[in-house]
N, C-alpha and C positions, 0 to 999 in steps of 0.2 A: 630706442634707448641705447647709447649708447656704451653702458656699461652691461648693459644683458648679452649685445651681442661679442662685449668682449669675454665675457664669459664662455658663452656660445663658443667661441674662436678657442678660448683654451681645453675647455672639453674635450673638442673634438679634434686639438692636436694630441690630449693625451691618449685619448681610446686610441685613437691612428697610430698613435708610436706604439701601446699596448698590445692592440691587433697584428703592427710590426713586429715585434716581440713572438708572439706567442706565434705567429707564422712560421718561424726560424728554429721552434724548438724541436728539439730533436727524437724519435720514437720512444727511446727509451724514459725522457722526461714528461710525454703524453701517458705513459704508460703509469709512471707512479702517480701524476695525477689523479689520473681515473680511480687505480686502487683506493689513495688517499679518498674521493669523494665515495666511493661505494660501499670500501670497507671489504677488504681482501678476505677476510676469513668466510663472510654469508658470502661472494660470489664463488670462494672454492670449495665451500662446505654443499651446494649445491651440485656438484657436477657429481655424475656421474662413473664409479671407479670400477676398471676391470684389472683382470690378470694378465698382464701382457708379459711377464718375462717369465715367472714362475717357474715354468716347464723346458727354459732352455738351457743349454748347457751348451759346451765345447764355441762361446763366445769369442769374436776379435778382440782383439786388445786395442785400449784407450790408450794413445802415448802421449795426449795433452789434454788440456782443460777447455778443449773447446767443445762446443751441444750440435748435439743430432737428432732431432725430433722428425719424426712419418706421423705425416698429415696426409689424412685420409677422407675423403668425401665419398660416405655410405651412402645410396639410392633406396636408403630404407624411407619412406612414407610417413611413419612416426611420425606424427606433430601437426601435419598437413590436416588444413581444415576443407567439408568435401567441397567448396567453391575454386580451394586452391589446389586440388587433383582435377577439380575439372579442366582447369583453366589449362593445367599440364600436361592433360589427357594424360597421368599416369596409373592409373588405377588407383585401386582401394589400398590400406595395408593387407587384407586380406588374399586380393589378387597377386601383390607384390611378397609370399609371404618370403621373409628371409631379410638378405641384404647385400648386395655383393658394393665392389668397390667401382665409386664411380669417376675418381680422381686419387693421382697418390701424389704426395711431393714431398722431396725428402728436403729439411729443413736444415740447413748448419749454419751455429751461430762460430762468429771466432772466437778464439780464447781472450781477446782483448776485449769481446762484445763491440768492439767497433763497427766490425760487416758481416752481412748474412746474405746466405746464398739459397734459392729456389729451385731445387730440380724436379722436374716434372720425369714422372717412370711410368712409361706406354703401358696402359694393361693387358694391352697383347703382347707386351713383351717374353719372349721364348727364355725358359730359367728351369734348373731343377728344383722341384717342392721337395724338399724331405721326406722321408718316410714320417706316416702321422695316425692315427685311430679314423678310421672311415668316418666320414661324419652320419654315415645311417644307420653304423654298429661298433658304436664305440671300443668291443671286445677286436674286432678284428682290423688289422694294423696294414696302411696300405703302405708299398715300397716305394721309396724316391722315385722319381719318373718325371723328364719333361713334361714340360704343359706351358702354360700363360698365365701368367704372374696374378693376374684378376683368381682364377681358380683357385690358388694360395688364400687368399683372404674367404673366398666363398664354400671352399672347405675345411680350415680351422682358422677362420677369424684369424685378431690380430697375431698370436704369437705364432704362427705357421708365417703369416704374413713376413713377419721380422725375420724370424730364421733364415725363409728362402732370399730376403733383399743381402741380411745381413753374409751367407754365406757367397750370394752371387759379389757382391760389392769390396766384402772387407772389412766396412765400413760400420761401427759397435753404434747403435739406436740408441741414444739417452732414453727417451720418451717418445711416448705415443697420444694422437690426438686423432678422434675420430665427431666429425660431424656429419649430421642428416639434410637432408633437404629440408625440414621444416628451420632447423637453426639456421641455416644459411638464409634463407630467404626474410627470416627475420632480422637477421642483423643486415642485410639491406635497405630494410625500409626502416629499422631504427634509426640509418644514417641521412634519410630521405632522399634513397636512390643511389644510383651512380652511374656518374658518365661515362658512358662507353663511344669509341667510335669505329665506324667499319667504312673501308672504302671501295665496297661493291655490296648491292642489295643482295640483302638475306630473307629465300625464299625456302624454308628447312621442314619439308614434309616430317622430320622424322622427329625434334624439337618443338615442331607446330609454331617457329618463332619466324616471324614476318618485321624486316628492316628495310629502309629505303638507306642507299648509302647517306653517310654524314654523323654528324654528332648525336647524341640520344641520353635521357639520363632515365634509367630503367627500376622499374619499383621493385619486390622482391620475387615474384612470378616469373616476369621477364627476362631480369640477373639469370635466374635458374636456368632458362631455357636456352638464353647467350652462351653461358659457359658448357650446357651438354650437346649443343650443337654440333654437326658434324658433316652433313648430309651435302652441303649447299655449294662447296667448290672444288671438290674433289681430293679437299687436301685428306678426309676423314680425322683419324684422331691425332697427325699432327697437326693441321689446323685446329683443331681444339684445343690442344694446350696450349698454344699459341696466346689464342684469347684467353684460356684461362691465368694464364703470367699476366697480359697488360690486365686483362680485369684484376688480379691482385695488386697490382702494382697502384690500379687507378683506388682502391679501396683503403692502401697506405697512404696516399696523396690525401685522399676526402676523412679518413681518419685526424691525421694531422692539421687538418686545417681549421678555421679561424673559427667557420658554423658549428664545428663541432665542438671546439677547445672550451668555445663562450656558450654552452649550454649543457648545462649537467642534464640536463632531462634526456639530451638526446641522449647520451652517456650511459646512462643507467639502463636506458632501453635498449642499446648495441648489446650491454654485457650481458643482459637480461636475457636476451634474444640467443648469444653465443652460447648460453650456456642450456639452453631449454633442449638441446637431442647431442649438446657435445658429451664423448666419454674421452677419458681419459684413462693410461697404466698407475697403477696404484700409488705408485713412489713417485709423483707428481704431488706435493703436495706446497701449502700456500707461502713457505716461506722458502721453496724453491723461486714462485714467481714473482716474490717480493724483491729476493736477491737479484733475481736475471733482469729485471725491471730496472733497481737501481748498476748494475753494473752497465744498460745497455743506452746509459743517456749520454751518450757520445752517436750513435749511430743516426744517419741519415738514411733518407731514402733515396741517396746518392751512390748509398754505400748498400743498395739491396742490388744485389743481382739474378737475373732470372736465364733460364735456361733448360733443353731438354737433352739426357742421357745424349750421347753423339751414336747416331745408330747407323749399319750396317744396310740389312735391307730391308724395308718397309714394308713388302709382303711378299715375305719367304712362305715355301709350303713346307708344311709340314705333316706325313701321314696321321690321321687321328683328329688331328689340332687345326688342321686347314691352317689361314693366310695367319702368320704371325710377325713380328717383329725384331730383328736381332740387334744389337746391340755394336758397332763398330769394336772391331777386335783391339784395335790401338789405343781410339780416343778415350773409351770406356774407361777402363781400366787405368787410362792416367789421371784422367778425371778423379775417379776415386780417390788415388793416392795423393792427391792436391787436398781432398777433401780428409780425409784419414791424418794427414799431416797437417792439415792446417797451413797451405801454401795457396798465394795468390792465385786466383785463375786465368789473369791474364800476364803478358811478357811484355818489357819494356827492350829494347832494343836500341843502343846507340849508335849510330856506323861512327866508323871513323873520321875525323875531319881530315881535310886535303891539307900538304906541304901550308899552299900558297892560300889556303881559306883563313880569315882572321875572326871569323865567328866559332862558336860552338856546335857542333850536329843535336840537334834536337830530336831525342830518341820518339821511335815507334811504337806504337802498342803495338800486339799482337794479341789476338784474342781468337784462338782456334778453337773453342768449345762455341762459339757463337752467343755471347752471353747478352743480355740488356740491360739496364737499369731503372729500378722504380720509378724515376724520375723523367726520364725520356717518354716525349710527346707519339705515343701511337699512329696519330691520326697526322703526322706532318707536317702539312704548310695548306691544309685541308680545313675548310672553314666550316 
């Protein structure tokens, strides 16, 4: 018939333009969506509120409007159902009692909301903790003292956490975001996996995770065990953050994308999932993320960049503390101030043109932090 199938024919050039469409939209326009179907107030009324600043004092100063959030990925158990400890060989909650940090990444958005930046912070990183209340006797008060940045969180939670990045850095924490391994691996399979790719077999006694090189799209178990990986190339926890940036980066891609955009169901299960072991610092509340939402619908995943702290030696000793991490006495600290000010991370460079040249020089990047982008292909020209 020959008018069904032009009907047929117009269909499905509008969905293709609509799918065109909704492909190109930008993080922060996914983001009020989602709100808009879920209904902002039930997904922030459920989360979970601690005291993260409360107790600190003699803070950096804010000299613009642009957000700092520490995202933190706790190894607490919580949530894990026991097929999915098994699977992880990580014990019980019981065996695991507590929770130290098993990921940190300090989060800056810009004051325009247009770009946002990823830095991953080694938890062997060498830092002074603060002086703080023992955590096995609250009455007695231990003194500032190097250590590894992991032991900051494992001995007073978040606000020791903050204090110590906040004093080593400069750099003033808006907000704090902590999630479980059960949250995570829920929002995983809410999204129906995601693609990851490695370009040498992952054989990780210490992960229990088993890959052949090449492309892979991993359910929420898997994800877990990709991202704690360490063991299998000798990179230890700089390869791990490594994957853990392109897996973030590939989970903003599959966020943004069409399968998810054109299904509320998956949608509600993501936020479902994010919020089931997320906590959050108090003064996070739902018409903070309503605002940063609609301010951030100009941002691409163009404009994410990832990267880790620029480090010094990667395993320095230290009496006490064994192999730790130092931090590049230069890059560090400019780093920071790039971030503290709200300054590009990377440098454009023009040389100058010759007498007798009648074109223009077309400047260099320069990018000495070693940064990447959400966008860029991991897996290369790798099929």
């Amino acid at each position: 018939n020959p008018h069904t199938l032009s009907l047929k024919y117009s269909l499905t050039v509008k969905s293709t333009r609509a799918i065109r469409i909704i492909t190109s939209l930008p993080v922060g326009t996914v983001l009020i969506s989602a709100f808009s179907w879920l209904g902002l107030g039930q997904v922030s009324g459920a989360i979970d509120r601690i005291d993260a600043f409360g107790s600190l004092s003699s803070r950096p100063d804010k000299p613009n409007k642009a957000l700092n959030y520490l995202l933190v990925g706790s190894d607490t158990r919580e949530g894990l159902t026991k097929e999915q400890m098994r699977l992880l060989r990580v014990g019980s909650t019981k065996t695991a009692a507590g929770s130290r940090s098993d990921t940190m990444l300090m989060v800056h958005i810009s004051k325009a909301r247009d770009k946002a930046t990823i830095i991953s912070i080694p938890r062997d990183s060498l830092v002074t903790i603060p002086e703080h209340p023992s955590s096995l006797d609250k009455t007695r008060i231990v003194p500032a003292a190097k250590g590894k940045i992991n032991a900051a969180f494992a001995w007073g939670g978040a606000p020791l956490l903050i204090e110590t990045i906040e004093n080593e850095t400069g750099v003033r924490i808006d907000h704090y975001i902590e999630i479980g391994f059960a949250g995570f691996a829920g929002m995983v399979d809410a999204l129906g996996g995601i693609e990851v790719c490695t370009k040498r077999d992952i054989d990780d006694p210490g992960s229990h995770l088993v890959l052949s090189a090449g492309v892979h799209t991993l359910n929420g178990v898997e994800a877990l065990k990709y991202v704690r990986t360490r063991d299998f190339d000798g990179m230890g926890d700089l390869g791990r953050m490594q994957r853990q940036q392109q897996f973030m980066s590939a989970v903003l891609r599959k966020v943004t994308s069409t399968g998810v955009l054109l299904n509320p169901i998956k949608l509600v299960n993501f936020f479902n999932a994010a919020i089931a072991t997320v906590k959050t610092d108090s003064e996070l509340n739902k018409s903070d993320l309503l605002t940063l939402a609609k301010q951030m619908k100009n941002l691409s995943s163009s404009n994410v960049r990832t990267l880790t702290i620029p480090l010094g030696n990667t395993n320095a000793r230290v009496p006490g503390l064994g192999s730790v991490v130092t931090w590049d006495s230069v890059l560090a600290p400019e780093l920071f101030n790039r971030i503290r000010e709200d300054l590009p991370l990377t440098d454009e460079v023009t040389p100058t043109p010759s007498a007798s040249s009648s074109t223009s020089a077309k400047p260099t990047v320069i990018d000495k932090f070693k940064t990447r982008t959400a966008d860029e292909n991991p897996c290369g020209a790798l099929k």
